[in-house]
N, C-alpha and C positions, 0 to 999 in steps of 0.2 A: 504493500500500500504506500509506505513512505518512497519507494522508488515510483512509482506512479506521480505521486506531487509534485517529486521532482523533475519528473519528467514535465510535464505541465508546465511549470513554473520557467522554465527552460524554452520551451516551445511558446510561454506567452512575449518575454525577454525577446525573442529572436523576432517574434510577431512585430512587435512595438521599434525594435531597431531598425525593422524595415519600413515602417511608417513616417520615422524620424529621419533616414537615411537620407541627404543629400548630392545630388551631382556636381561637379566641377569640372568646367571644360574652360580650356584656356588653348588661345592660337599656338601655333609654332611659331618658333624667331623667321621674322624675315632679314636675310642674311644681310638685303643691300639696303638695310636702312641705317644710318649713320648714326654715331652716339649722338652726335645734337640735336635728331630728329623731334618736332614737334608735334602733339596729334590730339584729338580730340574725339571723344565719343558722342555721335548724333544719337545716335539712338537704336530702334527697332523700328522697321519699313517692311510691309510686303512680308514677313517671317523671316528677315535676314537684318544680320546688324551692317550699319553703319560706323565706320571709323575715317575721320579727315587726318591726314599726314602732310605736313609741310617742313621742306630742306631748302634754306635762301629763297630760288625761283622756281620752286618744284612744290603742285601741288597735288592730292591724291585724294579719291574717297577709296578706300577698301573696305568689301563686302565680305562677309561672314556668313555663312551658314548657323542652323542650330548649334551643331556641333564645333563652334568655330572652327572650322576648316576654309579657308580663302577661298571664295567663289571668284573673285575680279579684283584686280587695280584700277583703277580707274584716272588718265591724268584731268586734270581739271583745265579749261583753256583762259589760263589767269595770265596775259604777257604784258597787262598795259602798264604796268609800273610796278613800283615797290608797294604791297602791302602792307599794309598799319592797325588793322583789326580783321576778327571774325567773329560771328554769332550764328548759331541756329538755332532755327523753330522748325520742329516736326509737329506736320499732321499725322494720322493714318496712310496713306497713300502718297505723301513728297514731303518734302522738305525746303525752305529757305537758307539758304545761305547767305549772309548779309557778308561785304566786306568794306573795306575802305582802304585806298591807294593814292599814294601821290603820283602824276604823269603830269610833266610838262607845266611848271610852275601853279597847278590846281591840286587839294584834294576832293577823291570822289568817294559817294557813298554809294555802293551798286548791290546788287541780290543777281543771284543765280538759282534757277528751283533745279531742284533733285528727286530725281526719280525711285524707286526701290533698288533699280538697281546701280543706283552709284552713278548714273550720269547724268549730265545738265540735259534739261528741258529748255528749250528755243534759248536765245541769245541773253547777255548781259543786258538786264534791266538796270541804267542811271538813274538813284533819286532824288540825288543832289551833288552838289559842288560847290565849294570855295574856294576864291584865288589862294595862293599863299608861293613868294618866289623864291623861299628860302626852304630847302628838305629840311623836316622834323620828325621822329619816328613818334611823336605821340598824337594819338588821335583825336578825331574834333566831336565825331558824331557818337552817339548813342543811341540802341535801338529798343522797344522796351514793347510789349503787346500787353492786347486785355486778357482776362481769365478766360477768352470762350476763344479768343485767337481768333477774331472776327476782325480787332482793329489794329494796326501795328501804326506804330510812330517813329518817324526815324529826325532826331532833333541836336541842336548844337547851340554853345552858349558863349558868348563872346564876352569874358572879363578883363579885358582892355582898358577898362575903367571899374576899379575897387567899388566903386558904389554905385553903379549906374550897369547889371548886367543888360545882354541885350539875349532872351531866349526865341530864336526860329523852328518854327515845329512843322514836319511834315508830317501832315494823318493823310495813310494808306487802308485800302482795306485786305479783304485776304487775299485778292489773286492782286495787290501790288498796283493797284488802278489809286494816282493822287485825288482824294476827298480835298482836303482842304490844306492851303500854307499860312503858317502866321507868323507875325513878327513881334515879339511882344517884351516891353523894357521896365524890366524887376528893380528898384529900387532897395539897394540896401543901405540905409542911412548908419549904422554901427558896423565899427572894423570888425574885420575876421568874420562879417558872417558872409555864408553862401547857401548855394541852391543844392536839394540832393532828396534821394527818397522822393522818385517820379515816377506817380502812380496811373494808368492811364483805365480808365473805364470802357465795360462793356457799348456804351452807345457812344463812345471815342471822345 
């Protein structure tokens, strides 16, 4: 009887371990990617992950399977300048890729969509620019969306003058079509203060 219990007791332990039991998959090294490589997780598209890799002027999406094993590389067709940021927004079915580049005494704020499987969908969408004739590697723009990702904003703030900002706002909707541009000058009458914690609402 007492070998019975233990038996049992045995068999529930292996039950319960198996319930508990988790998976871990993890890619292989890809060989030709360089220690300074830089990269970024989009997400999950279509049942396959996304991952962005960037080296100087080299950039990538690689695609993953469940089991992360490499389905694709993908290069990206980014030649117009030096890039200065990235962001993404995934939906279910694509992705935004927001970046920003200096070319030719301007910086630009542009989006590329992405498909499941790792490649751009039509042409670089520009949704703004400002002169600037000196290269900087720090960026102007920021891109910020509502909770339902119905509105994105892509906006920049000129403190040129400590008291007197000047914030310009582009509101976009989701397939990237300009709603409205504003210009609008924030008064800060005490030093040291600034602008931050930019929240943008579902009705934009």
């Amino acid at each position: 009887m007492a070998l019975v219990r233990i038996f049992i007791v045995l068999l529930f332990i292996t039950w319960a371990g198996d319930i508990t039991a988790q998976n871990i998959y993890y890619s292989d090294p890809d060989r030709t990617d360089p220690k300074s490589l830089q990269f970024e997780l989009i997400g999950k598209l279509g049942g396959q992950f996304l991952v962005y890799k960037s080296y100087r002027d080299q950039h990538f999406i690689c695609v993953f399977d469940n089991g992360m094993r490499t389905v694709d590389k993908v290069k990206l067709p980014l030649e117009n300048g030096r890039l200065l940021s990235t962001d993404f927004l995934v939906y279910p079915d694509f992705a935004w890729f927001f970046y920003q580049y200096y070319s030719k005494g301007a910086i630009y704020a542009a989006a590329l969509k992405i498909d499941p499987s790792g490649k751009p969908v039509g042409n670089e969408i520009v949704l703004d620019s400002t002169q600037r004739q000196s290269f900087s590697n720090s960026k102007i723009y920021s891109v910020i969306n509502s909770e339902d990702k119905n509105q994105i904003m892509v906006f920049k703030i000129n403190t040129s003058n400590d008291r007197r900002h000047i914030l310009t706002t582009c509101l976009f909707n989701k397939e990237l079509t300009l709603q409205k541009k504003s210009v609008v000058t924030v008064e800060l009458p005490q030093t040291y203060e600034f602008l931050s914690e930019f929240t943008l609402f579902n009705d934009g």
